[in-house]
Structures are given as structure tokens and as C-alpha cells.
C-alpha positions as CSV (number, residue, x, y, z in Angstrom):
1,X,0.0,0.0,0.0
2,X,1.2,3.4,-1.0
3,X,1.2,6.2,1.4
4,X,3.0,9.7,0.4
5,X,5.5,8.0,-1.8
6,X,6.5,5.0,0.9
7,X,5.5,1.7,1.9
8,X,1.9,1.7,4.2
9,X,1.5,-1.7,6.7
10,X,-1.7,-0.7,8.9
11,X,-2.0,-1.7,12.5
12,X,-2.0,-5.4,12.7
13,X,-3.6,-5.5,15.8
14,X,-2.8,-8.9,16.4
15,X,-2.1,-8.2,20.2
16,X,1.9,-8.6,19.0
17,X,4.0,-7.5,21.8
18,X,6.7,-4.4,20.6
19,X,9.8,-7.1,19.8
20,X,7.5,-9.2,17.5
21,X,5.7,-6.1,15.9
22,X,9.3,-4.3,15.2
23,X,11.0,-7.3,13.7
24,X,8.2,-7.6,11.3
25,X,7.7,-4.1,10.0
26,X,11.5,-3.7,10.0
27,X,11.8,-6.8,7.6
28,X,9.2,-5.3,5.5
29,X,10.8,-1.9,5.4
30,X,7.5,-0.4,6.5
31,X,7.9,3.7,5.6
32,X,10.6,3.3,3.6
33,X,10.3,5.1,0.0
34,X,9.7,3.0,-3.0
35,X,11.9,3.1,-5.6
36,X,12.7,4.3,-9.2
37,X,11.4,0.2,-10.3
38,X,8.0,0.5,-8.0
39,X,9.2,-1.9,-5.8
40,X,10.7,-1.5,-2.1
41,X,14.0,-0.8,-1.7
42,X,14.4,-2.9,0.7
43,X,14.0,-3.7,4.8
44,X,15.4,-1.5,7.9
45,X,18.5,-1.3,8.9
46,X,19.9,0.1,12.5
47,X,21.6,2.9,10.7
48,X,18.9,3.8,8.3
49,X,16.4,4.0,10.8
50,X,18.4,5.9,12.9
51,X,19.0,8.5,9.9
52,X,15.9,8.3,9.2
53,X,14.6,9.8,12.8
54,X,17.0,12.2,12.7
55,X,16.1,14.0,9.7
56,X,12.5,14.6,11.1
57,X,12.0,18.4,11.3
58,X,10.1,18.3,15.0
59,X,13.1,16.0,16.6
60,X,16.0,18.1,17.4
61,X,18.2,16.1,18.8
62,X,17.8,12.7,17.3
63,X,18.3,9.1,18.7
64,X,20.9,7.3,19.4
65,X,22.5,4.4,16.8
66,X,22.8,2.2,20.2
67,X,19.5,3.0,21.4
68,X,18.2,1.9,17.7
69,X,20.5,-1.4,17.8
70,X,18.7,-2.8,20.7
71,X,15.1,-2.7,19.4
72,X,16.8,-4.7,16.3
73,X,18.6,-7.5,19.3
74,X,16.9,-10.4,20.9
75,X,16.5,-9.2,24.3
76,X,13.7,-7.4,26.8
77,X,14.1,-3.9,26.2
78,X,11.5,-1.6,24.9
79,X,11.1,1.4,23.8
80,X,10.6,5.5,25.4
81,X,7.8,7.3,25.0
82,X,9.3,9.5,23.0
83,X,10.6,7.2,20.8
84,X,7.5,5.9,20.2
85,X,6.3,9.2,18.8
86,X,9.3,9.5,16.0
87,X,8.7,5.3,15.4
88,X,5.0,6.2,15.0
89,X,6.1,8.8,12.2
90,X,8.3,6.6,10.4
91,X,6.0,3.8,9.8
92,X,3.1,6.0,9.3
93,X,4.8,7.3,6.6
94,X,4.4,10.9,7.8
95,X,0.7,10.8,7.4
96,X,-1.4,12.7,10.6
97,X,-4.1,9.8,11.1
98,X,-1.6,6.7,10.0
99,X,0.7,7.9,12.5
100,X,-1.6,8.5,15.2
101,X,-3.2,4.7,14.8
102,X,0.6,3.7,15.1
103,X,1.6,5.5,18.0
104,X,-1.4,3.8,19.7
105,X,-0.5,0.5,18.2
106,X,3.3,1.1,19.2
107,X,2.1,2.4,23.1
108,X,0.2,-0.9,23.3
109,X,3.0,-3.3,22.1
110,X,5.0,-1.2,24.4
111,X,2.4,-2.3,27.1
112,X,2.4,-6.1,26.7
113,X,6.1,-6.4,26.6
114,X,6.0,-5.1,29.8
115,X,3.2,-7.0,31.0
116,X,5.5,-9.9,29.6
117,X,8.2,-9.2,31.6
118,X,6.4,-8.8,34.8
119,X,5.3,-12.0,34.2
120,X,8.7,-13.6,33.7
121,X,9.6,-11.8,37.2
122,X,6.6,-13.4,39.0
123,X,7.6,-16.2,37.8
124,X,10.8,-16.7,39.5
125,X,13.1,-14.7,37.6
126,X,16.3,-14.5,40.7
127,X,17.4,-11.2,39.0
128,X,14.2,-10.1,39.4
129,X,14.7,-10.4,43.3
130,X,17.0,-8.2,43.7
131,X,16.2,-5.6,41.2
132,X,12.2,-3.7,41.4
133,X,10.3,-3.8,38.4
134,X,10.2,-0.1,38.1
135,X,14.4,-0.1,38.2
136,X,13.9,-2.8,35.2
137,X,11.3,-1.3,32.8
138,X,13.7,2.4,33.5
139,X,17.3,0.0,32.9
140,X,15.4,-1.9,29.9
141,X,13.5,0.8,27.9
142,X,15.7,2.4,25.4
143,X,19.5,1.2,25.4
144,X,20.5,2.5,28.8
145,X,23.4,0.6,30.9
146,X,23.0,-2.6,32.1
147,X,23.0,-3.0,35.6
148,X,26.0,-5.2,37.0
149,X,23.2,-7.8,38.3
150,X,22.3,-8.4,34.6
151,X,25.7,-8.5,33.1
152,X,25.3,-12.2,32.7
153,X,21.9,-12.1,31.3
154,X,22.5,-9.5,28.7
155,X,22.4,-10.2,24.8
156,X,25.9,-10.6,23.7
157,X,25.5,-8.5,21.1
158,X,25.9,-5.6,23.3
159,X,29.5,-4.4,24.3
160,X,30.0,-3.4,27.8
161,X,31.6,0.2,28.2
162,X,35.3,0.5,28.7
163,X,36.3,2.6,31.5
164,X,35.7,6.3,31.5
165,X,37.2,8.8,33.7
166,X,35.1,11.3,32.5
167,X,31.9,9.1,34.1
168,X,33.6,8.2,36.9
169,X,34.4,11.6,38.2
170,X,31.1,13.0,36.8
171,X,29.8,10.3,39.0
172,X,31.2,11.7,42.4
173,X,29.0,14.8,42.0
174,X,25.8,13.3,40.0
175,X,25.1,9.9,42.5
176,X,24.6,9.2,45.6
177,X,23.8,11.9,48.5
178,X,24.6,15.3,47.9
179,X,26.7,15.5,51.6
180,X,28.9,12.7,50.4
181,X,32.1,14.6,48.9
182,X,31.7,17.7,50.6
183,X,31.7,15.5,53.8
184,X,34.6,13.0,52.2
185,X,37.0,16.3,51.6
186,X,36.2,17.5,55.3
187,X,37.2,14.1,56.5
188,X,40.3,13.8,54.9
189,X,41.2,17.3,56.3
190,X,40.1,17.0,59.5
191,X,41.8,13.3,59.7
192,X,45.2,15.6,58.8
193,X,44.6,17.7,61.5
194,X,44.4,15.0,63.8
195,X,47.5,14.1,62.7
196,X,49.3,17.0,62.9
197,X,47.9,17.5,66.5
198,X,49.4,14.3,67.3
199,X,52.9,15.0,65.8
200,X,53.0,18.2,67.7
201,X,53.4,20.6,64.6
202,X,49.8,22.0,64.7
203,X,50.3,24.9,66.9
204,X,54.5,25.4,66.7
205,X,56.9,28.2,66.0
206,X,60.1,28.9,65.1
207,X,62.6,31.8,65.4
208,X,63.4,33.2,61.9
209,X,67.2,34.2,61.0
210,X,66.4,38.1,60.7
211,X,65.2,37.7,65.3
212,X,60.9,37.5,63.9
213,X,59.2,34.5,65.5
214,X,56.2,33.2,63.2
215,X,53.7,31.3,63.5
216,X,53.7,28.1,61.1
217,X,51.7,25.5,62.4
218,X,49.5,23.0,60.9
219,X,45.9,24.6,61.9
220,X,47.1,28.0,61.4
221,X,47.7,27.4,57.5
222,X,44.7,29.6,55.6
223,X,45.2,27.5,52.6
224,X,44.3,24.2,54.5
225,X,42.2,24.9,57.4
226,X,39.4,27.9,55.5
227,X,40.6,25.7,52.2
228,X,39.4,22.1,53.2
229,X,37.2,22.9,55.6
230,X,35.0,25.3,54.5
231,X,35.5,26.4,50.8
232,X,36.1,23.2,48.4
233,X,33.3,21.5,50.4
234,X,30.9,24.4,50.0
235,X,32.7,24.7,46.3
236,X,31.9,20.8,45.8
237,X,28.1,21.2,47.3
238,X,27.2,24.1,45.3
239,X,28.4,21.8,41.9
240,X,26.3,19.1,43.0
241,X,23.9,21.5,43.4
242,X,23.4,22.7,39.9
243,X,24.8,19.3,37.9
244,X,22.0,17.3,39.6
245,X,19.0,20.7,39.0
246,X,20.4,20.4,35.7
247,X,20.5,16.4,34.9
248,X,17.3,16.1,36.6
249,X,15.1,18.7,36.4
250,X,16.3,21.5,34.0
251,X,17.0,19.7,31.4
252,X,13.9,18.2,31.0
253,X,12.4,21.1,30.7
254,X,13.9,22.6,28.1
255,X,14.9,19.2,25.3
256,X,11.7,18.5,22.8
257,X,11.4,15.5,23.8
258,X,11.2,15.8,27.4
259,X,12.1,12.0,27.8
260,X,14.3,11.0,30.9
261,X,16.2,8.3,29.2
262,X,16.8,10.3,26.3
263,X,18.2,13.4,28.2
264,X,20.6,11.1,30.3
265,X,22.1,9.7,27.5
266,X,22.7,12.7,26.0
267,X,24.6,14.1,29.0
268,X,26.4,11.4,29.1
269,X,28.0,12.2,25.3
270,X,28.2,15.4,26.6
271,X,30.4,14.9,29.7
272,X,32.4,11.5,27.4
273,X,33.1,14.5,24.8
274,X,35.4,16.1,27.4
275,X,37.2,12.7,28.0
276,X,40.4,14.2,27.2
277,X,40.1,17.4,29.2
278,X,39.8,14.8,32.7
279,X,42.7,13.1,31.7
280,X,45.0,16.3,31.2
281,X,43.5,17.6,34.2
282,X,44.5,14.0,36.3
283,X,48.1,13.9,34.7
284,X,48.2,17.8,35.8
285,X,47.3,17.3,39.4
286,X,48.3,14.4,40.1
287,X,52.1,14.5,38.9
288,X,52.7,18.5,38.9
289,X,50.8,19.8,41.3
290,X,50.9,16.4,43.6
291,X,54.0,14.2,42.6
292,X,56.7,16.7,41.1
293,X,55.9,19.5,43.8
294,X,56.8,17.7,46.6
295,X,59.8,16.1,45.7
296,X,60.9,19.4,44.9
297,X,59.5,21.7,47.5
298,X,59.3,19.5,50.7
299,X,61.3,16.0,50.0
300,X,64.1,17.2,48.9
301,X,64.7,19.9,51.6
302,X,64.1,17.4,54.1
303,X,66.3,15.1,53.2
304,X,69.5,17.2,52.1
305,X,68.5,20.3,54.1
306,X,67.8,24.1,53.2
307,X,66.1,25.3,49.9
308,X,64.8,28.5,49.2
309,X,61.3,28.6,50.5
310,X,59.7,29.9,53.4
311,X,59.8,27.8,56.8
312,X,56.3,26.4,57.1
313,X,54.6,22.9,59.0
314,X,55.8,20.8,55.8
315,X,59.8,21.8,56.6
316,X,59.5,22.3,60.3
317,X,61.8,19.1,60.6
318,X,64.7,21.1,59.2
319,X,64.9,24.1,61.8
320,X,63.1,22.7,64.8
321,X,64.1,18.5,64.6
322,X,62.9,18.6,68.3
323,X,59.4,18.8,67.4
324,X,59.0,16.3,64.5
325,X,61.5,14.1,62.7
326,X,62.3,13.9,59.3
327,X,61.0,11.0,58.5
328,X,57.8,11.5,59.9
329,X,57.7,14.8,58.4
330,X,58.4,12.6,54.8
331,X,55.4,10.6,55.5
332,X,52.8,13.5,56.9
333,X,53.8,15.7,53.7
334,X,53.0,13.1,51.6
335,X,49.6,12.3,52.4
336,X,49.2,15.7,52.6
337,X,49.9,16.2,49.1
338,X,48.5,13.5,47.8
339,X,45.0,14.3,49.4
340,X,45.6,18.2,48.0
341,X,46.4,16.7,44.6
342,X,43.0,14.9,44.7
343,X,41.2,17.1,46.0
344,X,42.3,19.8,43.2
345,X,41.5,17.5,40.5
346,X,37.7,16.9,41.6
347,X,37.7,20.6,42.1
348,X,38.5,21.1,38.3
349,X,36.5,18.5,37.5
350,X,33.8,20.8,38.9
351,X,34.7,23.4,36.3
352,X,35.0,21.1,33.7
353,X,31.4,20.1,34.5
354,X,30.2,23.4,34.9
355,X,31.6,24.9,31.5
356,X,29.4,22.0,30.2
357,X,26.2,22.2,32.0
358,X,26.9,26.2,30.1
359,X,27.9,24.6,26.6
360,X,24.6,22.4,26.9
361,X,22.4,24.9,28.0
362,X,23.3,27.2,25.2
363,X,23.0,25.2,22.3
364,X,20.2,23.5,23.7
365,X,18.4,27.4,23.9
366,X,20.0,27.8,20.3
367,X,17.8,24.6,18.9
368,X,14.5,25.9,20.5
369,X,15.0,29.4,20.0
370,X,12.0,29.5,17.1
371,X,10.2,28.4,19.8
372,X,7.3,31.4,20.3
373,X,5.8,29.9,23.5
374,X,5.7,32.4,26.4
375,X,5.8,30.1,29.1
376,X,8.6,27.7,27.2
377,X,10.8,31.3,27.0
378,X,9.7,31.8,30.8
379,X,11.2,28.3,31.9
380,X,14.5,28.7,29.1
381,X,14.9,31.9,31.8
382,X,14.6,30.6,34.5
383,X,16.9,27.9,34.1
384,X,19.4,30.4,32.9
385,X,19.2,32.5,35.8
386,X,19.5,29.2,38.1
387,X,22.5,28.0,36.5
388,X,24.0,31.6,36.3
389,X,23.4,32.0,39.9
390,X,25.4,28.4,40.6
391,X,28.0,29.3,38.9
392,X,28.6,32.7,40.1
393,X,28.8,30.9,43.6
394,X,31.5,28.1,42.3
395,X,33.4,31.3,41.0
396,X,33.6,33.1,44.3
397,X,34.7,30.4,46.3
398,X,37.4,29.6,43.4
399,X,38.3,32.7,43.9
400,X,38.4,32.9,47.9
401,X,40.3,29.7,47.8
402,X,42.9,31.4,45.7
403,X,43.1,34.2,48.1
404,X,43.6,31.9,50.7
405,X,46.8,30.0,49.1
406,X,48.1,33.6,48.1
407,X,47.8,35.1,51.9
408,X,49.1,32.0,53.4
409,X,52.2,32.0,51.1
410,X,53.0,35.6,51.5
411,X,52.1,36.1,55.0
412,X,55.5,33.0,55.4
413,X,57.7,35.3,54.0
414,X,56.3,38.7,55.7
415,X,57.4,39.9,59.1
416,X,54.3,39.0,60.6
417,X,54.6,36.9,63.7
418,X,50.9,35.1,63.0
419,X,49.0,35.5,59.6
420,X,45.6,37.6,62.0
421,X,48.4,39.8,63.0
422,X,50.3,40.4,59.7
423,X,46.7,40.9,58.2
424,X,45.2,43.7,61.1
425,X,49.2,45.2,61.1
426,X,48.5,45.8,57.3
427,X,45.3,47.7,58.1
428,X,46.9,50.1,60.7
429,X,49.7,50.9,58.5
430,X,47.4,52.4,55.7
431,X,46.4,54.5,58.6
432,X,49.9,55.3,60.0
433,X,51.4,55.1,57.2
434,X,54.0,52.3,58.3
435,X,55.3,49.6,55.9
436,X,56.9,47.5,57.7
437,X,54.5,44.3,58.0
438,X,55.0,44.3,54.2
439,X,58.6,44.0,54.3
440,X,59.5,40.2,52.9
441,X,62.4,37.8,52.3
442,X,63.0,36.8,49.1
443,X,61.5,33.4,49.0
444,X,60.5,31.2,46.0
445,X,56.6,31.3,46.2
446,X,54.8,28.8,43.6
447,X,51.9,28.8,45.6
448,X,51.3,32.6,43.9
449,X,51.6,30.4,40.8
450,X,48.9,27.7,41.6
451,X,46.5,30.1,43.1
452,X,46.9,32.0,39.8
453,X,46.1,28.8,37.6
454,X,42.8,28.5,40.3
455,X,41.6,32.5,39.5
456,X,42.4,31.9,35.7
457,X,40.7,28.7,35.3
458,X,37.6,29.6,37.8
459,X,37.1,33.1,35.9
460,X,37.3,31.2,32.3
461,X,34.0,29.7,33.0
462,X,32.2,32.8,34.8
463,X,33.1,34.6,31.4
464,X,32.2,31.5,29.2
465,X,28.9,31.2,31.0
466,X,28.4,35.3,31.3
467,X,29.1,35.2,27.7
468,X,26.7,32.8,26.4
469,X,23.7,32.8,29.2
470,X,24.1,36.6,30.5
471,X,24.3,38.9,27.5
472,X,21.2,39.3,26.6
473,X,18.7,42.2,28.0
474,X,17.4,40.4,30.1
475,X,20.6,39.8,32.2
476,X,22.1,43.1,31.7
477,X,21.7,44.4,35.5
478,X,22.3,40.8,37.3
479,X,25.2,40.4,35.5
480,X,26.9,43.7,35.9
481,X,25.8,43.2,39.7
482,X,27.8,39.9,39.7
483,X,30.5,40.3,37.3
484,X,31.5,43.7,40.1
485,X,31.3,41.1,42.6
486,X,34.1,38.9,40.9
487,X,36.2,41.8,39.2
488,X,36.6,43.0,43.1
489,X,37.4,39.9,44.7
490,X,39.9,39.2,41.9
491,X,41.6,42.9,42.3
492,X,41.9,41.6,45.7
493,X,43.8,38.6,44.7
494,X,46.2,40.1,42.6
495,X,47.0,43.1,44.9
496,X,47.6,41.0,47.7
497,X,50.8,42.4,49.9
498,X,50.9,44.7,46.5
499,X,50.9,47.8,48.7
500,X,50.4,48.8,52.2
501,X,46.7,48.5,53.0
502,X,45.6,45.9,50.2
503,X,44.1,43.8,53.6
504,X,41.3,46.7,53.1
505,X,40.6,46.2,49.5
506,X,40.6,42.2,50.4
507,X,37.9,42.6,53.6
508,X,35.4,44.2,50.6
509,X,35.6,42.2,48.6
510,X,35.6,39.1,50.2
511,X,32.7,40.4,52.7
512,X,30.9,40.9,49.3
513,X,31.5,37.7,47.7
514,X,30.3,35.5,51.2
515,X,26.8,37.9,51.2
516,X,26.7,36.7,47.4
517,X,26.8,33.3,48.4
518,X,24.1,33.8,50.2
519,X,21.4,35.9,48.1
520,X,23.7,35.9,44.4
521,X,20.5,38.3,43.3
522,X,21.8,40.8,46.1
523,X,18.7,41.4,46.8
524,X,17.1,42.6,43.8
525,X,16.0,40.5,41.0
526,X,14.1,37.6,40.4
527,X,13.3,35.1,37.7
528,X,9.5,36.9,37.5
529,X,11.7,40.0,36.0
530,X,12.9,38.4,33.3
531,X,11.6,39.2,29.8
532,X,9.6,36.4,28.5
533,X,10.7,36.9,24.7
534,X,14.4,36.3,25.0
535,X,16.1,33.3,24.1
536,X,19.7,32.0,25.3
537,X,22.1,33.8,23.2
């Protein structure tokens, strides 16, 4: 039967479950066109039904070859919803009415394979046992994982997935509780300041060479205790935050299909596509910033004594042997670093996960844009603003971690005899007009050079989202209001023990940036202000 130019099969009706129906019309090459000879061309294949989706005008984003494969393979899985809709299309060769009997005849086929596979569960099925019906028809429907219960039982026709670092650390911030690596990144720090507490170096000092007696104990480091203990795991919260709005909720909102399956495989491509990224950023922290650094900045010293960097807990062994020995000093400095490394890795794995929650967003906005619906453009804003807000937070406390490394370093080679009192000296002198608590020793510093990385990497993706969520209209005033916020807070940064007074400049800005983290609005806007006719630029 012809119907617009292609093969016509009507609704069997037969009560076929979706497996028996699909292998049939597939082997017919229901709604494919006829050719030149008047004959079909020829029966379905994966590929060409997966082109063939795809170049439907409605469907956006596709469907996935995979997800196309398993409705051709011998096992249980079904189909989506939405699928159904595109499927419905295909073999009702684009006619309104054939395609609505179809997506009926499709939604009940859908329905008895499921009924079918309840039924093999009742009956006894032990993977069944373990695993709830609902968790099987959400795992079956549509080509998503298998779960490790059913690697056994799978068709063999479908490869498992090789490792991924990109999932894997995607995974510490998408699964599980939201407390769990916030808390994980306070226990590691905390269990370090047990330590140090029970070496003795948490609260020590030491007599410098020029008669100034500092402070350089464990607990008094800035850029370990505010660090670990309050900014990465607020950092790492506020990441979970927006990664898990946007997986489960915001992205629903906005994709054409609206299907759940659909949209978690398609941030799955999204996060695999930035495979290589994780893996430069691991190699990065783990061997330069973890690795190399202390072999060359605390091992080494230890071991053959001296170096030019400032005294601090990692190298009390060398001036003050009395209070911890070298080799204990070896060992604590290297779990110290190695937790630091880690820690900095997952923390630009944030980034790297925010820059593509952004990157999605926008060309997600970009595909719908024709879209004329007020309350669609209302929820595209909102969703915007959301994720603008999240990531203005992350920003701030990249930035205040930064800060903290760059006081802590430059405070060890100041005159100050504890970092509080170094920092309130350098307010009195702008008022007395003394400079002597900014006088320092010529040190080797690379901690400026690592907090730098932190500001330049944290700011890329403030711009990067500013650039493609905020400049429109309708973000005009919020982003000016938060882009102040961060252009203060970095001034801050890089004027640190710049000039006499810069503690002043620092209070303002940090003051601003914590009341941000609170209300990043400051007070003034809300989503209901938003224009309603703008689209993500």
C-alpha cells in the first residue's frame, strides 16, 4: 500500500508484543520510499532508521544508533515514550491519522512487553529479586546501561563500556547523597589535623634568621584549614547543586522530547566528549601539582637540608628536629599532598562540568530558539538564571580559595609573627602610614603560581557562561551586579601584599563575595523580571 510516496502496513492488531511487531515491520521496510522500479528498496536497517529519525523536522536532537540497535537484538528492552512518537512517524509514513493509529498500536505493544516481563519476574526470575520492576522497565527501555546484576543475562551483542574517567568523576558529584564529597573532603582534612595535632606541629613556632618568630603551624595554614574545611566542600556542594537541577530537572524542561532516558544519554555524550580534558587535568594534578611538587619543594629539603622557601609545618623538621623528625615529616607531607592533589583535580573537575552544564544549555536554547511559546521562554529563563546563579557561587569560592593560598604564602615570607596579626598590622599601616609588615624575604613562592592557575581557570568559566547565558537584555543588570562582585574579589587577589593596606581592598571584597553566596540576586531581581521573549544567546 502506497502512502506519500513509501511503503503503508496498517496496524496489525494482532495483540503482538513491541519485539515481535518491530522485527516484522522492519523486515518489510515499513515507511521506507519505494523506488525508481516501484518496488521497495528494501528492509530496515539500524543505521537507516536511525537517519531516518533524525532527519524529522520536529526531533531536534535525534536518537541514538545504540539506542536503535537494541530494538533490532533479541532481548527485553523496549522502547521511550518518546521514541514511540518518531517510530510512530516513520511507519506512518508521515501521514497525521496513519501515525496516530501507530503510536497507539506502538504504546500498546509497548504495554504487553511489559506485561510480559512482569510476568517472567513473577515467575521466578532471581534477577528479578534483587532488582524492582520499576528499576527494570527504566534500565530496559531504550538502550540505557546494564546494571551489573544483569551483566550475565544481557544479549551478547551488546558491548560493555570500557572505563571512562570522564563518568567516573562526573559520578562523584551526579550519585549518591549530595553530603557525600563535601563531607569525604572534610574528612580527609580533618583526619590531617588530627595528625598534625598528634605530631606536635599544629600549633608550633620557630625563630626566623632576621630575630621575627612566626607562627607556622598546621591549623594556622589559611590555605588548608578555610581551604578544606569550609571552601572546596561548599565549592563541591554548590556543583552538586546545579549538575544534579540540571541532569534532573532543567534539562527536561527545556529538550523537545522531554524524555528522561533520552536526556541522560545525551549528557552522558556530553560529559564522554570532554574525556580528554579529565585526563589532562588528572596527569596535571596528580604529577605536577601532587608528585613533582613535593619532591621538589618538601622532600628534597628534608632530606638534604635548606632550599629557598619559606619555613612552614611541611619543613618544620629542618629548623626545629625537636618537634617532628624527618622521617615523619616525609610521610605527613606526603599524604598531605596526595589528598591536596585529589582534591584539586575533583575541584576542576567541577569546572570542567560546569563549563558543560553552560555549553549544553546554550546550544540547547539555540535549537529551540523559534520556539514562540511564552511560558517555554519563561522556563529557558529561568533555568538560565538558576544556572548563572550556581555558577557565580563556584566562581567566588574559586576565587576565595585562591586568596587563601596567596595570603598564606605571602604572609610565610612577611614579618608577621601570625598570619591575624600580619593581616590587622596591614590595616593600621594604611592609617599610620607604616610599611613595615609588608617588608618580605625573598622566597620562591609557587603557591602565587597555583592560586593564579585556580583565579584563571575559575574566571574562564564565569566569562564562558556570562558570555553565552548573560548577554542578553534580560541579564544586563544581574550580571553587571555579579560580574562587580568577581572583578573586586579578583583585584583583591592580585594586589595581595601589593601595597600597604591591600588587607582593606581584600575585607570588601571578600565580605561581598560571602553575602553573594548567600542571596547571588543581592537582593534585587528575580526570575519573574525576566523578559519572557528572550532566548539563550
Amino acid at each position: 500500500m502506497f502512502n506519500n510516496g513509501k511503503l503503508f502496513l496498517p496496524p496489525p492488531g494482532d495483540g503482538s508484543d513491541f519485539k515481535e511487531l518491530f522485527k516484522r515491520l522492519a523486515a518489510a521496510g515499513a515507511g521506507r520510499p519505494f523506488g525508481k522500479d516501484g518496488f521497495p528498496v528494501g528492509p530496515w536497517t539500524p543505521e537507516l532508521l536511525a537517519e531516518a529519525i533524525s532527519q524529522i523536522d520536529s526531533n531536534r536532537i535525534g536518537v541514538d544508533l545504540r539506542t536503535v540497535q537494541l530494538w533490532f537484538q533479541e532481548n527485553e528492552k523496549g522502547i521511550s515514550t518518546a521514541n514511540i512518537r518518531w517510530l510512530a512517524r516513520i511507519f506512518g509514513c508521515d501521514d497525521p491519522v496513519a501515525t496516530s493509529e501507530w503510536q497507539m498500536e506502538l504504546s500498546a505493544a509497548k504495554s504487553r512487553l511489559s506485561a510480559k516481563r512482569r510476568g517472567w519476574n513473577r515467575a521466578g526470575s532471581s534477577v528479578a529479586q534483587e532488582i524492582p520492576d520499576t528499576a527494570l522497565t527504566a534500565t530496559f527501555d531504550d538502550g540505557t546501561d546494564f546494571p551489573a546484576e544483569l551483566a550475565g543475562n544481557a544479549d551478547a551483542k551488546v558491548p560493555s563500556r570500557r572505563f571512562s574517567l570522564a563518568r567516573k568523576s562526573e559520578a562523584f558529584f551526579s550519585h549518591g547523597s549530595p553530603l557525600n564529597l563535601p563531607a569525604s573532603v572534610f574528612a580527609g582534612v580533618t583526619a590531617l589535623g588530627f595528625s598534625s595535632y598528634i605530631t606536635g606541629i599544629h600549633n608550633v613556632t620557630y625563630g626566623r634568621a632576621d630575630g621575627v618568630v612566626k607562627q607556622v603551624g598546621f591549623l594556622w595554614a589559611a590555605n588548608w584549614t578555610f581551604v578544606f574545611m569550609v571552601f572546596l566542600p561548599l565549592f563541591f556542594a554548590f556543583v552538586t547543586e546545579l549538575v544534579t537541577f540540571w541532569k534532573d530537572e532543567g534539562r527536561l524542561k527545556l529538550t523537545a522530547q522531554g524524555d528522561r532516558v533520552e536526556s541522560d544519554e545525551a549528557w552522558a555524550r556530553n560529559v564522554e566528549s570532554s574525556s580528554y580534558s579529565f585526563w589532562a587535568v588528572f596527569l596535571i594534578c596528580v604529577l605536577f601539582a601532587g608528585l613533582f611538587q613535593w619532591i621538589g619543594v618538601s622532600l628534597i629539603p628534608l632530606m638534604k637540608g635548606g632550599g629557598n622557601y619559606a619555613t612552614d609545618w611541611g619543613s618544620l623538621a629542618i629548623v626545629r628536629p625537636e618537634v617532628i623528625s624527618v622521617p615523619e615529616a616525609v610521610v605527613f607531607t606526603g599524604l598531605a599532598y596526595l589528598y591536596m592533589c585529589l582534591c584539586f583535580y575533583l575541584f576542576l573537575v567541577g569546572l570542567i562540568l560546569l563549563y558543560t552544564v553552560v555549553h549544553d544549555l546554550w546550544r540547547i536554547g539555540e535549537s529551540v530558539s523559534s520556539r514562540p511559546e511564552i511560558d517555554y521562554q519563561h522556563e529557558l529563563n529561568e533555568v538560565s538564571l538558576r544556572v548563572m546563579q550556581g555558577i557565580f557561587r563556584c566562581t567566588v569560592l574559586g576565587v576565595l580559595i585562591a586568596i587563601a593560598m596567596k595570603v598564606q604564602s605571602a604572609y610565610l615570607t612577611s614579618s608577621g609573627k601570625n598570619i591575624v596579626a600580619w593581616l590587622v598590622g596591614d590595616m593600621s599601616s594604611a592609617f599610620y602610614g607604616s610599611n613595615d609588615v609588608s617588608d618580605a624575604i625573598g622566597y620562591r613562592t609557587p603557591t602565587h603560581y597555583s592560586s593564579l592557575l585556580i583565579v584563571i581557570s575559575t574566571c574562564v568559566v564565569f566569562v564562558y557562561g556570562s558570555i553565552r547565558l548573560g548577554i542578553d537584555r534580560r541579564f544586563c543588570m544581574p550580571m553587571w551586579r555579579m560580574s562587580a562582585v568577581v572583578t573586586l574579589l579578583v583585584a583583591g587577589y592580585l594586589l595581595i601584599d601589593a601595597f600597604a593596606g591591600f588587607s582593606i581592598l581584600l575585607t570588601v571584597g571578600v565580605l561581598l563575595a560571602i553575602y553573594g553566596l548567600f542571596d547571588p540576586g543581592f537582593g534585587r531581581w528575580r526570575a519573574s523580571e525576566l523578559g519572557n521573549n528572550q532566548s539563550v544567546s
